[in-house]
Every structure is written in structure tokens, then in C-alpha cells.
C-alpha positions as CSV (number, residue, x, y, z in Angstrom):
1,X,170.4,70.0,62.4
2,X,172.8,72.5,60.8
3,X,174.5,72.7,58.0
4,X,178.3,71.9,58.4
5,X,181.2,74.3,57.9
6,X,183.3,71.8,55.4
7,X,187.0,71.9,56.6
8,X,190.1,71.0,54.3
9,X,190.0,67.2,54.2
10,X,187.0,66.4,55.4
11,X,183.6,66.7,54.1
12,X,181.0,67.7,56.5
13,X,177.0,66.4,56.1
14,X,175.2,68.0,52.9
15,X,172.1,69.2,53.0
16,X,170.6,71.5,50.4
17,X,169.4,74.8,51.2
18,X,166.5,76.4,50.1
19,X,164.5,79.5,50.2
20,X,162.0,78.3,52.9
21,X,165.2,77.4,54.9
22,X,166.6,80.5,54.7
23,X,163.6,82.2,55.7
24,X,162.9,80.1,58.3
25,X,166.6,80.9,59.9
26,X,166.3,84.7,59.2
27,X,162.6,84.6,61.1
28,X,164.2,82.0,64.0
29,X,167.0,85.2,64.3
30,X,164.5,88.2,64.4
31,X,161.8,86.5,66.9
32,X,165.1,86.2,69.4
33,X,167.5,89.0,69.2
34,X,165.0,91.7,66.9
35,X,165.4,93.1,63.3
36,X,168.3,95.0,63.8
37,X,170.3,91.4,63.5
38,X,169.2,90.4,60.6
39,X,172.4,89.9,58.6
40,X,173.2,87.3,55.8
41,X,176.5,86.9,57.5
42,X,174.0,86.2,60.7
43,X,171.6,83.9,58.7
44,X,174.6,81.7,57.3
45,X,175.6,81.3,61.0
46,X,172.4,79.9,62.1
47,X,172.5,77.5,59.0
48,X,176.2,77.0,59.6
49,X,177.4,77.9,55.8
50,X,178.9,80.7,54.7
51,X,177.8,83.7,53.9
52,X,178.1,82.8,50.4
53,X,175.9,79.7,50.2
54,X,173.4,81.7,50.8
55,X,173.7,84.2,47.4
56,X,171.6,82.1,45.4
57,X,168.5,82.7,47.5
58,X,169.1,86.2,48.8
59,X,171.9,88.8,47.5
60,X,171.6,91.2,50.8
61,X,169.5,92.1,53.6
62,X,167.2,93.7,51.7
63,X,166.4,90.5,50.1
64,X,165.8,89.0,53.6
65,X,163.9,91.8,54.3
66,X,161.7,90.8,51.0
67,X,161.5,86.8,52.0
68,X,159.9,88.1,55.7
69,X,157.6,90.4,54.1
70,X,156.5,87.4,51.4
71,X,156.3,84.9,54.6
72,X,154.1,87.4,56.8
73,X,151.9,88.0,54.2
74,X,151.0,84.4,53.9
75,X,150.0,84.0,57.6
76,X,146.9,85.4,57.8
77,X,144.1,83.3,56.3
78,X,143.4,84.3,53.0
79,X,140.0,82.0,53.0
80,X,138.6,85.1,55.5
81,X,138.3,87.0,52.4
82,X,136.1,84.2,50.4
83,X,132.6,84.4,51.2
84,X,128.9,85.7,49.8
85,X,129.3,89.5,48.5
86,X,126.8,90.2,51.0
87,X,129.4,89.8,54.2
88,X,132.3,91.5,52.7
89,X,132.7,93.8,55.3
90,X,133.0,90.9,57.4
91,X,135.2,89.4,55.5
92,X,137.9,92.2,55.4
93,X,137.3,92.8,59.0
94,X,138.3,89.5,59.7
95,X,141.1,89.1,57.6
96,X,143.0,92.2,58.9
97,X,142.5,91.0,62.6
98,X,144.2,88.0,61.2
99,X,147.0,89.6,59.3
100,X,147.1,91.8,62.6
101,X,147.7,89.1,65.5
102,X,150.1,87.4,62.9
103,X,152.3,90.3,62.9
104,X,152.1,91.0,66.8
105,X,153.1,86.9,67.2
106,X,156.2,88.3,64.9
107,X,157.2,91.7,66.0
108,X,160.4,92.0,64.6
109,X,158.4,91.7,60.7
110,X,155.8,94.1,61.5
111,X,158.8,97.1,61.1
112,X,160.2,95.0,57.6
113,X,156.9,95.7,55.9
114,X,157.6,99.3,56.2
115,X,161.1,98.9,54.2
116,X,160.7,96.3,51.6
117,X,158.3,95.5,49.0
118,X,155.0,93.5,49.3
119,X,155.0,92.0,46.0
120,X,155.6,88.3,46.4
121,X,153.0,85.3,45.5
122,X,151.5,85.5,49.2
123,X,151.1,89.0,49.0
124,X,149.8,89.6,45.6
125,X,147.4,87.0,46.5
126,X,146.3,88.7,49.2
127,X,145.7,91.9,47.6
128,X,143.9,90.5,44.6
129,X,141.4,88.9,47.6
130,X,141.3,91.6,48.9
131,X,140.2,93.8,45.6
132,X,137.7,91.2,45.2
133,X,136.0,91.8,49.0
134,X,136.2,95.6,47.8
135,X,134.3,95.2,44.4
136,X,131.8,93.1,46.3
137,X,131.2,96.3,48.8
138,X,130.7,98.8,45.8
139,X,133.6,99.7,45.1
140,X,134.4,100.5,41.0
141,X,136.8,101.6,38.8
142,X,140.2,102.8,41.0
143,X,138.2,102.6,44.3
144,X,139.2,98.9,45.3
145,X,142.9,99.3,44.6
146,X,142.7,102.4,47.0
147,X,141.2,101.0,49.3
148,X,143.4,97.9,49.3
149,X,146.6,100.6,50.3
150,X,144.0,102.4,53.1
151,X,143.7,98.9,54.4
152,X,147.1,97.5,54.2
153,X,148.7,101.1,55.8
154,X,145.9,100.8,58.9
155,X,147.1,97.1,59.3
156,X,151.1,97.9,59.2
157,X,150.7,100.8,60.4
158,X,149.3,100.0,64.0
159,X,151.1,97.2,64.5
160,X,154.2,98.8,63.7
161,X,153.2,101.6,66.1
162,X,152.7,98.8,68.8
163,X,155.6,96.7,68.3
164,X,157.8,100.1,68.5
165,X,157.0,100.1,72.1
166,X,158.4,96.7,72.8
167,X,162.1,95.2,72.3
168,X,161.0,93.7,69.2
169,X,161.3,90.1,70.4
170,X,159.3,87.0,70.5
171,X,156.3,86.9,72.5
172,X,155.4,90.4,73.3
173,X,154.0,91.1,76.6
174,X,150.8,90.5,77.0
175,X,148.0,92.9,75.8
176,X,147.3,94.0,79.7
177,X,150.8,94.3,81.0
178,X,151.5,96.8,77.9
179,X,148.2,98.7,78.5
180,X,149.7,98.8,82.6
181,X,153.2,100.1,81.4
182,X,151.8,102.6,78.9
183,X,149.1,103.7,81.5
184,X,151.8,104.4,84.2
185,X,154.1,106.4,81.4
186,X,151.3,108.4,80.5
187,X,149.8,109.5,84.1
188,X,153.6,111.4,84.2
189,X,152.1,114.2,82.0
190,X,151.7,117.2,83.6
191,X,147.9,118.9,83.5
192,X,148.9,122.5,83.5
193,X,150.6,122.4,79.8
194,X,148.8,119.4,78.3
195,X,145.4,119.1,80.0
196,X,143.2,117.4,77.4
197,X,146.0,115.0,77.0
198,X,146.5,114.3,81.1
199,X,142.4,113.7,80.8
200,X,142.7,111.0,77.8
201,X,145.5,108.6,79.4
202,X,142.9,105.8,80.3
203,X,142.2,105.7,76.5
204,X,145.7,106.8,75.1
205,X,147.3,103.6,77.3
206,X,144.8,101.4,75.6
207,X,145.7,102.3,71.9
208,X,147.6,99.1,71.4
209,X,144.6,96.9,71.8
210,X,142.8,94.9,69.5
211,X,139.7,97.1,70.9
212,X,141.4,99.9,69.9
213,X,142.7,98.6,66.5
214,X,138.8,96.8,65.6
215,X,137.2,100.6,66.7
216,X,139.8,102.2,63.5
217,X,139.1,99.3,61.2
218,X,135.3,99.8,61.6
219,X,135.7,103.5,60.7
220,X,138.0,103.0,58.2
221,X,135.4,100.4,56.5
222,X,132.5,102.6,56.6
223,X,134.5,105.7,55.1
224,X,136.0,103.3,52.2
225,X,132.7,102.3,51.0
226,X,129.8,104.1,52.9
């Protein structure tokens, strides 16, 4: 249920508002019509209060922006990340599949993370586990911290790059229909201009899969730490 406009003489049903509710609307918004309608004048709709009920939680869009980011970031189990220092490779590669397929069940977030901060409670969690996994690989001194922003920009990054080929909705086609549609784009290059290119497409149309994505994150492991 909603919360009711109230209409002069006549009280409608009160319910208190929260953060999590507000979040919860502005993330029920995105998954259907994309980030681009994320409003607070579009979040008070879906509550049914005005825009203005909602200014104690969130001043603007940005701040919506913020409470997505914060909610992402606490999808992905950060118990992946516990574990014996002897696994932490492991134990980041696990995590950022996690934070990965958590994202791609949320497309319209995975473009947020790029705009606004990721310094909530979920995420600062996150990153201190995550400085922990790094420390346990080698790492000293400013080396986990860096490594933390390598990681987190593959992560975003990627999925960003993969949502950007879809309407931003909730659920994305399916992993083999977008491989099929990006296959069929690319076999329209022309091998006279572009012919290492025209020779790749079997590869190039399979960049958005979690093959793909778990072939970089490997790499990018073994050049953080060696």
C-alpha cells in the first residue's frame, strides 16, 4: 500500500516513511522505466506523497542517486571476502562476480555508480574487506587501497559497458540472446577498412559475458599482486 495524498477535510492513512522506503520506490522506478526517470517528484508518486515528504531523506536526485549506490553496494555478499589469507585471490574473485551479477539483476544502478559517491556504510564496508583480502595477498603500504579502485573501476566499469547496450530495464536479456544481437551487429563491419576487427567479431560479440568479465578479473588479479 501507498501512502495517501491527504485532501482538505479528510485525512488519508499514515504511514511513516523512511529511507529504506524511499529507496525501495526509487529502485521499483529504475528496474521499470530506466535511470533517466528517476525524479523525487517521480519517487513521491510511487509513494503517493508529495514531493516534499520526501526532503527529509533525500534533498535531490543526486541524493537518490547516493541511496542506490549505498543499496547496490550491499548486495553482493561481503562474507566472500572472509576467509584464510591463503585463498584471497579467491576470495576477491568471488566477491566481484557477486557485486557483478548484482548490478546486471539492476541495470539501471550499474550507470548511478559512475555519478555518485560510494561512500555509504555498505560500501565502506566493502572496501575495508576488501583492503583486508588485499593485505592478505601482499599488498603493503598504499598498494591495497589501489588496488581496491583497480578492482572496483573493472567491476563498474564492465557492467556499465554492458548494461549500455540494453534499455536499462529489469531483467536484461539473457546472456545468449545479447551475445546473438551483438554478433549479428558486428558481422556488418566491412573487412577491407577494418580487417583485424571483421576477424575478432566471434570474441568482440562475446565481451558482455561472465567468461569474458572472469578472463579480465583474473589478469587484473595477477597484475595487482603478482
Amino acid at each position: 500500500m501507498t501512502e495517501q495524498m491527504s485532501t482538505p477535510g479528510k485525512r488519508g492513512p499514515k504511514r511513516t516513511l523512511s529511507e529504506e522506503r524511499v529507496t525501495a520506490a526509487a529502485l521499483d522506478l529504475v528496474d521499470r522505466e530506466g535511470g533517466a526517470a528517476l525524479s523525487v517528484r517521480r519517487v513521491a508518486a510511487e509513494l503517493g506523497v508529495r514531493p516534499n515528504a520526501l526532503y527529509t531523506y533525500v534533498p535531490d536526485r543526486a541524493g537518490l542517486e547516493r541511496a542506490l549506490v549505498e543499496w547496490a553496494m550491499g548486495q553482493a555478499d561481503l562474507g566472500l571476502l572472509d576467509g584464510p589469507a591463503r585463498s584471497w585471490r579467491g576470495r576477491i574473485r568471488d566477491y566481484a562476480l557477486a557485486l557483478r551479477a548484482a548490478l546486471l539483476d539492476h541495470p539501471a544502478v550499474a550507470p548511478l555508480m559512475m555519478t555518485a559517491p560510494m561512500d555509504g556504510p555498505a560500501a565502506l564496508e566493502a572496501g575495508e574487506r576488501l583492503l583486508g583480502a588485499f593485505a592478505d595477498g601482499g599488498l603493503t603500504g598504499k598498494a591495497p587501497a589501489r588496488a581496491c579502485w583497480v578492482l572496483i573501476v573493472y567491476v563498474v566499469g564492465s557492467v556499465a559497458l554492458d548494461v549500455a547496450e540494453t534499455d536499462g530495464t529489469r531483467p536484461i536479456a539473457a546472456e545468449d540472446d545479447r551475445v546473438a544481437t551483438r554478433r549479428a551487429r558486428l558481422a556488418q563491419v566491412s573487412a577491407a577498412p577494418w580487417p583485424r576487427t571483421a576477424a575478432s567479431v566471434d570474441t568482440m560479440a562475446e565481451w558482455i559475458t561472465e567468461r569474458q568479465f572472469s578472463w579480465g578479473l583474473d589478469r587484473v588479479l595477477v597484475g595487482l599482486v603478482g
